[in-house]
Wavefront OBJ file of the C-alpha trace (Angstrom):
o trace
v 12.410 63.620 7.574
v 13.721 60.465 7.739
v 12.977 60.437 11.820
v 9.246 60.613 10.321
v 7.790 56.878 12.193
v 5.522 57.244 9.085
v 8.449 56.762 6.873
v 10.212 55.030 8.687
v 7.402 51.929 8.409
v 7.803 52.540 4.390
v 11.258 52.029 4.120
v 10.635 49.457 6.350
v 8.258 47.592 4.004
v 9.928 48.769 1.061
v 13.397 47.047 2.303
v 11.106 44.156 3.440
v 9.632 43.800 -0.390
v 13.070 44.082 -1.851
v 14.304 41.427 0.236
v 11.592 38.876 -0.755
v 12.100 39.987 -4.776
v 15.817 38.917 -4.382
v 15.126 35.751 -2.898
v 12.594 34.968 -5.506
v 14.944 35.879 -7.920
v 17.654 33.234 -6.394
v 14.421 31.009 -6.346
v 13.942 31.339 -10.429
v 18.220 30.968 -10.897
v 17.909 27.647 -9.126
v 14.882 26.431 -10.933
v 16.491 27.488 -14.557
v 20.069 25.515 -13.125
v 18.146 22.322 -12.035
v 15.743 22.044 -15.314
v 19.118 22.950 -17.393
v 20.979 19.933 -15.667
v 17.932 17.994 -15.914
v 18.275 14.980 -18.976
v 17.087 15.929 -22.811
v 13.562 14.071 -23.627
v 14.874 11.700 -26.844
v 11.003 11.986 -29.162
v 12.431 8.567 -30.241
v 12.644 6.457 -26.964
v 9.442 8.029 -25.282
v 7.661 7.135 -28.763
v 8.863 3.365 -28.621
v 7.746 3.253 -25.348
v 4.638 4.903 -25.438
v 3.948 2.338 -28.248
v 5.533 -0.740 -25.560
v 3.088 -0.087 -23.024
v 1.329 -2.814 -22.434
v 4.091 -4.479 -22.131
v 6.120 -2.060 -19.883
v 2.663 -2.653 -17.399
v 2.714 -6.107 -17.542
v 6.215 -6.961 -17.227
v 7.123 -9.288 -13.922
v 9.246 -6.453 -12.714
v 6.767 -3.609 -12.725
v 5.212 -2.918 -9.345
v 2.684 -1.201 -7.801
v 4.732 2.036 -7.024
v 5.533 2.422 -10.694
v 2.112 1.774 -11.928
v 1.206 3.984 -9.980
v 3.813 7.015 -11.056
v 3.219 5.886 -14.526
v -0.884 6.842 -14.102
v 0.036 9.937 -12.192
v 2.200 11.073 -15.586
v -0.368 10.297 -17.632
v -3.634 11.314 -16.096
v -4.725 14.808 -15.099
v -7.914 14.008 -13.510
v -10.767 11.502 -13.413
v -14.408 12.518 -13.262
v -17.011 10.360 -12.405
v -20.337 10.898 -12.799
v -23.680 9.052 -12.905
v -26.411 8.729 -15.337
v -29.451 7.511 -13.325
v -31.687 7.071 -16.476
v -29.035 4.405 -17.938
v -27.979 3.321 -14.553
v -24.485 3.709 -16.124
v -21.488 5.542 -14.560
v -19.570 8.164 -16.325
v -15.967 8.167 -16.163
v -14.382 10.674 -18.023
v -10.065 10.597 -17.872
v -8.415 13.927 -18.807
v -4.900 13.202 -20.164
v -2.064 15.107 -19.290
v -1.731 16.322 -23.568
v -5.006 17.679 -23.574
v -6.823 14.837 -24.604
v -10.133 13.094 -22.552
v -11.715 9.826 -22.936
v -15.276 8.981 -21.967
v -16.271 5.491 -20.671
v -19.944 4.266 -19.778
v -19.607 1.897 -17.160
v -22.801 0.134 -16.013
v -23.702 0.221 -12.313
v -24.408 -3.044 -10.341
v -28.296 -2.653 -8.801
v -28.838 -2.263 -4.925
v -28.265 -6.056 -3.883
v -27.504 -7.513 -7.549
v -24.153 -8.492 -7.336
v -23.045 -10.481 -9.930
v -22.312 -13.826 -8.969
v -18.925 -14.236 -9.801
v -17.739 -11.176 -7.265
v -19.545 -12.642 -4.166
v -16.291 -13.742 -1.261
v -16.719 -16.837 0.001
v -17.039 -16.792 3.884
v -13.535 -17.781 4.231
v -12.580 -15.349 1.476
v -14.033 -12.464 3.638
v -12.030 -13.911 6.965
v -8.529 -13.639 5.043
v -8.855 -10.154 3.543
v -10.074 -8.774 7.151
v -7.478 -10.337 8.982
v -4.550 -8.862 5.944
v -1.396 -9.943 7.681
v -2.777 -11.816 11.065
v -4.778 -14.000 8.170
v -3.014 -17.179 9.034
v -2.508 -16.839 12.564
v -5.397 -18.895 14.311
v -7.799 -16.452 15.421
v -10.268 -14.446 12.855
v -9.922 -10.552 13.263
v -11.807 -8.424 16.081
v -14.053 -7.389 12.456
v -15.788 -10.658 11.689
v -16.141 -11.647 15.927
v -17.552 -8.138 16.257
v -20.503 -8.383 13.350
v -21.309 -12.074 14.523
v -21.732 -10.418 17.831
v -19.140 -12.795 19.815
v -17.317 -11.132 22.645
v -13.674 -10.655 21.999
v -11.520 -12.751 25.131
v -8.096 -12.212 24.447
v -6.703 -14.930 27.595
v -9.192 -17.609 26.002
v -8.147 -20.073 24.243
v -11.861 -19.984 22.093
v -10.107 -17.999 18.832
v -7.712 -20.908 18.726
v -10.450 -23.937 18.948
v -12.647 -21.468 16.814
v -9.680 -21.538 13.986
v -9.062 -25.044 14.214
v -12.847 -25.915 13.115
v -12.679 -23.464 10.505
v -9.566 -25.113 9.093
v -11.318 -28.834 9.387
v -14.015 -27.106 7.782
v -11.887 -25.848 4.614
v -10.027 -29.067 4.723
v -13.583 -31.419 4.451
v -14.972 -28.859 1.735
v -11.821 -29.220 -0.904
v -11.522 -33.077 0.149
v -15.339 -33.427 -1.553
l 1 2 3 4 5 6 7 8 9 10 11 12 13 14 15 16 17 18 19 20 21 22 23 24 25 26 27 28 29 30 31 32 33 34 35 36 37 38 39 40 41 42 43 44 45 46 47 48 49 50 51 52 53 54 55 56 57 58 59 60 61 62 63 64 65 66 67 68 69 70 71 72 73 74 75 76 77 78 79 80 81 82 83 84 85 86 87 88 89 90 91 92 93 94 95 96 97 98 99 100 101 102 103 104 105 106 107 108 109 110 111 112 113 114 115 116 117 118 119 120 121 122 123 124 125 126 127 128 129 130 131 132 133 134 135 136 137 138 139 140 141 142 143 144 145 146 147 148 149 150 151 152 153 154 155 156 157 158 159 160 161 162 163 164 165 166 167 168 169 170 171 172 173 174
């Protein structure tokens, strides 16, 4: 019987199936060893710092990256919605504990921006050039929209740079 290609496939799968159980097993054994080795959770010190946070965000020290793994342990997810009757938007923040919070934010109109949050010209030239800002050419971005034809042998970014900065220099001199 056991020349049978039928069972022959079986044990075949069967063997197969056993194999992938053990490995799983060895799987489970190293995830129990690495949580076991992992460090205790003192109540205590999380408390205190849970209660320090402001403070732990605004230090001088804290950067970006650890803002940023500090949300990701705290927040599950963040739905946003929008309430056209209110011209609001939802936000609703689903904490990792089980709690949510619901914000109403209200939406800036088509073409309303408030007046504080408009760049100046110059404003908008620096954050599209990001590191080439204080070389002295603008970036490919603003020459493209104002429709000028990007030379790269000319010499016209540099002159074009040069008024700009006589330009900044004769507004902050007023």
């Amino acid at each position: 019987m056991a020349n049978d290609p039928k069972e022959r496939g079986v044990e075949i799968r069967w063997n197969t199936a056993l194999e992938r159980v053990a490995h799983l097993e060895d799987r489970i054994g190293w995830h129990d060893l690495a949580a076991a080795l992992r460090p205790k959770v003192d109540r205590a010190a999380l408390m205190a710092l849970a209660s320090d946070m402001p403070a732990t965000w605004n230090a001088p020290g804290t950067d970006a990256r650890t803002k940023q793994r500090i949300t990701h342990i705290l927040i599950r997810e963040v739905v946003l919605d929008r309430d056209d009757t209110t011209n609001e938007a939802l936000v609703t923040i689903h904490w990792n504990g089980g709690r949510q919070t619901e914000l109403r934010v209200s939406r800036v109109g088509t073409g309303r921006y408030p007046g504080d949050r408009h760049p100046s010209p110059m404003e908008a030239i620096r954050k599209l050039g990001g590191s080439r800002a204080g070389r002295d050419y603008e970036p490919d971005a603003v020459q493209t929209r104002r429709r000028k034809r990007v030379d790269h042998r000319s010499g016209a970014r540099a002159s074009r740079a040069a008024r700009d900065r006589r330009f900044r220099s004769d507004a902050t001199a007023h």
